[in-house]
N, C-alpha and C positions, 0 to 999 in steps of 0.2 A: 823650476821657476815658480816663484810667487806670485798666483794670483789676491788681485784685492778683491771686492766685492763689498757690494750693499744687500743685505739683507733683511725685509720686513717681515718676521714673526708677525703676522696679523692673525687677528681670531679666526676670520675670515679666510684670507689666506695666504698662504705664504710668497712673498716677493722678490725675485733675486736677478738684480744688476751685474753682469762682469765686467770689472773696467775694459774697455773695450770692443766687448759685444754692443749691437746694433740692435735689441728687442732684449725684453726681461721677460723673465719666467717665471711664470705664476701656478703655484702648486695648490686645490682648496684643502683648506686644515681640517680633510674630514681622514678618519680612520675608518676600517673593521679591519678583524680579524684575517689572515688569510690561511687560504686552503690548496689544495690541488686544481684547478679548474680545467672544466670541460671547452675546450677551445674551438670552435668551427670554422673561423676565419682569424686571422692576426686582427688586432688594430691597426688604423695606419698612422699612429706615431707614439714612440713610447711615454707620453704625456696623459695617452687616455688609459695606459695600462701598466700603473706603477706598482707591479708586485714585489715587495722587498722583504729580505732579514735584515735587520739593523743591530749591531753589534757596539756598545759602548759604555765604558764605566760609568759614564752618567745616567743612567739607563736605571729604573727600581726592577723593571721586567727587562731582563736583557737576552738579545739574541731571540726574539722571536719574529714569525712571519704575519707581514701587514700589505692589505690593501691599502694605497694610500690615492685622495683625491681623488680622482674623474670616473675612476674602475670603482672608487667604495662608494661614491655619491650616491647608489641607489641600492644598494644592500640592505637587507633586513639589520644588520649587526651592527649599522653605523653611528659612530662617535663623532660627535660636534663636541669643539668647547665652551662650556658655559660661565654665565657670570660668576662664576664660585672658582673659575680656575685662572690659575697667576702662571702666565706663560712662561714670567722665569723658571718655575718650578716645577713646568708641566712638560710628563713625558710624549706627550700627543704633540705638543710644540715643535721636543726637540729632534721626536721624526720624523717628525713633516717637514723641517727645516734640513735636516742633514738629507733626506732622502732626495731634493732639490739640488743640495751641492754636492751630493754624489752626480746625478742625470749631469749638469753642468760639467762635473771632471770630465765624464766617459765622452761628452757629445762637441767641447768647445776644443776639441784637439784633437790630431790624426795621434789613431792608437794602432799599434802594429802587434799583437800579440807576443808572444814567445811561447816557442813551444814547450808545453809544460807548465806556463804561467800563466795565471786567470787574473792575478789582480795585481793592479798599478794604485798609484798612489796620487792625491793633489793635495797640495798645501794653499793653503787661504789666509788670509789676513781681510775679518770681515766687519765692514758697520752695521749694527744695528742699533733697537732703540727698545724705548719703554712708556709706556704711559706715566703722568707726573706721576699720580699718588703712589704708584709703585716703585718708581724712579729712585726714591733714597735709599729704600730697605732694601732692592733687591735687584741693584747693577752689579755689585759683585759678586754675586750667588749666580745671573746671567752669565756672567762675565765667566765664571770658574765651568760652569756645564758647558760653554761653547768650546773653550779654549783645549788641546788635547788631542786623541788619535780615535777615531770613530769607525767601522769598516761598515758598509752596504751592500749587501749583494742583490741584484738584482734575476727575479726566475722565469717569472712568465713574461716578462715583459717584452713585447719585439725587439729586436736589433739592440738589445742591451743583453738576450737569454744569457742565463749561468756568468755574469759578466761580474766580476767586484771590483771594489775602489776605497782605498783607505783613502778617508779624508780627515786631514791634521788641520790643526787648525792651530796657526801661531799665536794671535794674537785677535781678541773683541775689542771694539771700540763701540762701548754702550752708550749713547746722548738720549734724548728725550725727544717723545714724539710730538710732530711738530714743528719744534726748532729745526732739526732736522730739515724738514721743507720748507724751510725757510731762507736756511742758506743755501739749500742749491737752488730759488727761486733767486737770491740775490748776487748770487753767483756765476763767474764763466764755470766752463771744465778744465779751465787749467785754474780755478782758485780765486783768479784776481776778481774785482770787485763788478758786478753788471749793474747793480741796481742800488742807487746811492741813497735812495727812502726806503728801501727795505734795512738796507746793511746799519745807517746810523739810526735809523727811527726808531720809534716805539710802536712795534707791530705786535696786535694781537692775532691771536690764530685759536681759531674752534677747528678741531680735529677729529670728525666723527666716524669713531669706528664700529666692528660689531659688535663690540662689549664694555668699550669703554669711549668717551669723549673727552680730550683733554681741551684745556683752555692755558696753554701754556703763553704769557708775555715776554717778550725779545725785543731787551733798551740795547742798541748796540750791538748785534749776537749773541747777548746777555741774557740767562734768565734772569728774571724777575722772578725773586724770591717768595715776595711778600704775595704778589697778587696772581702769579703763576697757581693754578689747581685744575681738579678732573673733577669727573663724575663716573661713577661707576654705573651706565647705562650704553646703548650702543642702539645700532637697526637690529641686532638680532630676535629683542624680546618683541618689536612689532610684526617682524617677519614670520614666527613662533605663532603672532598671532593671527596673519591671516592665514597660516597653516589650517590652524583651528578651526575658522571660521568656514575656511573653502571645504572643509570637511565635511564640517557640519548642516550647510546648506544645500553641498553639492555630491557629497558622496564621493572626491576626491581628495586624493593625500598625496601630497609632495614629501618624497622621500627624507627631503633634503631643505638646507636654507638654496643652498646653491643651486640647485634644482631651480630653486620661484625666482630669485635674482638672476638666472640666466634669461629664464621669460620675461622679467624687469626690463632688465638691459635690452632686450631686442622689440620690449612692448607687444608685446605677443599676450594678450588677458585672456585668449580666448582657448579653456579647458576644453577637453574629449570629455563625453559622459558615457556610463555604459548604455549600449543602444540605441548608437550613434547619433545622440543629444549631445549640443554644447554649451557651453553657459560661459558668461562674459565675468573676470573675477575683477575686472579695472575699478568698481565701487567698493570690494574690498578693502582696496593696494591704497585708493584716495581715502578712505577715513582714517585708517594708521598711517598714515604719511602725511598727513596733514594735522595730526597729534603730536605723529613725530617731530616734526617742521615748528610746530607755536611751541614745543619745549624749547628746544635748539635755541631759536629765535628767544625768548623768553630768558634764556639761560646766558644768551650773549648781548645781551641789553644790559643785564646785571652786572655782569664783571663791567664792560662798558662806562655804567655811571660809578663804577667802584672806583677805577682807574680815567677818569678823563683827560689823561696826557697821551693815550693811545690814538693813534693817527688813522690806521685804520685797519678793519677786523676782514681775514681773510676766511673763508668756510671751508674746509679740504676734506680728503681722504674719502674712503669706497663711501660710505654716511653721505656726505655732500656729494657727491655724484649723483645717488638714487635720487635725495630731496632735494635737488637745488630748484629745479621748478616751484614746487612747496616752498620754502623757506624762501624766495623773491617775493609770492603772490603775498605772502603772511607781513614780510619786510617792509612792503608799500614806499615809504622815503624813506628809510632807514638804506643806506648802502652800505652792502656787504660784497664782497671782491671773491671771485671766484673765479678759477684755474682750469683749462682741460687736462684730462689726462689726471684728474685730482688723488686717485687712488695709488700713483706712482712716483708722488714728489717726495715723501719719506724716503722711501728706497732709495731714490739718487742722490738726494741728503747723505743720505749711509754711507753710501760710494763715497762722496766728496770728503765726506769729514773723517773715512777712513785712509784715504789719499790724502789728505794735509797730515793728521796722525803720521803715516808712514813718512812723507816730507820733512817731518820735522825733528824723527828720531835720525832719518837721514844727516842732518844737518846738524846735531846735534853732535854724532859721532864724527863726521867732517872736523869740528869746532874743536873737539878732544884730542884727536891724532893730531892736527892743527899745532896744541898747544903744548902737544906730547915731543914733539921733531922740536917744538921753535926752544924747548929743554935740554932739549943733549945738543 
């Protein structure tokens, strides 16, 4: 059987919907290398212990062994993507993504081994997306890496050990990010219409992620051509920067972006020093993020007076979640609309628009047989 799925390649990190799952799964797009490791306890779930080989023609290094997400986030060898890298193109991307719908095949279904058989197979049919400016050149170069027969094996990992999974992949449906959350904000889950000033209006959307911010417009479900654009910036290069700075002051180094965004998220500023000294890094976090925040802000005023037929500008994704504080206080009258859960409306986007996708080839071929019988 066919599963659908949404799927967010994000810088940051990767996002994966099952139509029908109850919770998404979020993998961070960090890599190292991997090795044998010295094990003293299991993890308790294999989310914090993704040891994989990855096998796939689209692959420039194929078939080799990766730490991926939660176990690499604090490796000396670990690999973030940076603003120089085009997720269509990129192999870290499409690890960190398949190795997400591999864990999904193995875990969203009762598997009964065979003896003598180590590995099973899932077929997927997946939405994902793209930032605008990348959007024209390189949905079908996305499109063609996704699409195809991938295999994962999983080794050190708990309750996955020595486990494989060819994951095939019938068919991408690439949109743009953004839009994407926009129609499943205006949308039921079965498709029909929820929100009737989202669906026909002219809604703008800043969409801020790690490396990039799109400012895509949607007259109708429509992009807008003309005044649809991005930037090529994100939270990562502020995050970068208090890396630096907590170092520098404090004699502390965060392995990781994920790492200080985990302490973001729970508001946790308060570093260990060695010699059981603390130091508070929250006046860090508020001087780039309040930089961060008057760009943004700054950035969505412009298009704004560019386009003044747009009804109203929504702020989303992981970006608008860290700074929405920031970006209200900076706002003052200016209202900007903002979502919980902002970092997961892409994704469900994906889902939905790869479900009407599939609905409609559905119906298409109903329409053909149809017309094929009412001939003879």
């Amino acid at each position: 059987m066919i599963k659908i799925a949404g799927i967010d390649v994000g810088n940051d990190s990767v996002k994966l919907v099952i139509d029908g799952a109850s919770e998404p799964i979020v993998v961070p797009s960090i890599l190292s290398p991997g090795y044998e490791r010295h094990i003293f306890q299991d993890e308790d779930s294999p989310l914090k212990a993704l040891d994989v080989r990855v096998y796939s023609p689209k692959l420039k290094k194929n078939n080799q062994r990766y730490f991926v997400g939660l176990l690499a986030m604090e490796d000396q060898d670990i690999s973030e993507l940076e603003e120089t890298d085009n997720k269509a193109t990129s192999d870290q991307a499409l690890i960190v993504a398949l190795t997400a719908l591999a864990y999904a095949g193995l875990t969203s279904q009762t598997y009964e081994p065979v003896e003598g058989q180590t590995t099973q197979a899932v077929e997927y049919i997946v939405g994902t997306g793209l930032p605008v400016r990348t959007y024209a050149g390189f949905h079908k170069t996305f499109e063609e890496r996704l699409v195809g027969e991938h295999e994962v094996t999983f080794l050190s990992t708990p309750k996955l050990r020595g486990r494989s999974i060819r994951v095939i992949i019938k068919r991408a449906v690439v949109s743009i990010e953004g839009a994407a959350a926009l129609f499943h904000m205006a949308t039921h889950d079965n498709l029909t219409v929820k929100n009737e000033e989202l669906y026909y209006g002219c809604i703008g959307i800043c969409e801020m992620g790690a490396l990039t911010t799109d400012f895509p417009v949607i007259k109708r479900m429509s992009i807008d051509n003309q005044f649809s654009t991005g930037e090529q910036f994100g939270l990562a290069g502020y995050l970068d920067n208090i890396i630096r700075d907590v170092e520098d002051q404090f004699g502390h180094r965060f392995p990781s972006r994920t790492k200080l965004i985990q302490r973001i998220k729970n508001r946790d500023y308060t570093i260990q020093r060695i010699g059981e000294g603390q130091a508070d890094i929250r006046p860090i976090v508020d001087n780039y993020f309040n930089r961060a925040a008057n760009k943004v802000l700054d950035l969505i005023l412009k298009r704004w007076k560019k386009n003044p037929d747009i009804q109203c500008f929504y702020v989303l994704g992981g970006g608008a979640s860290a700074l929405r504080e920031y970006i209200n206080e900076e706002a003052g009258s200016v209202r900007l609309r903002f979502v919980n859960d902002s970092e997961f409306q892409n994704v469900y986007g994906y889902l939905k628009l790869a479900k009407n996708k599939t609905n409609q080839s559905i119906a298409a071929a109903a329409t053909a047989v149809a017309a094929t019988t009412e001939q003879e």
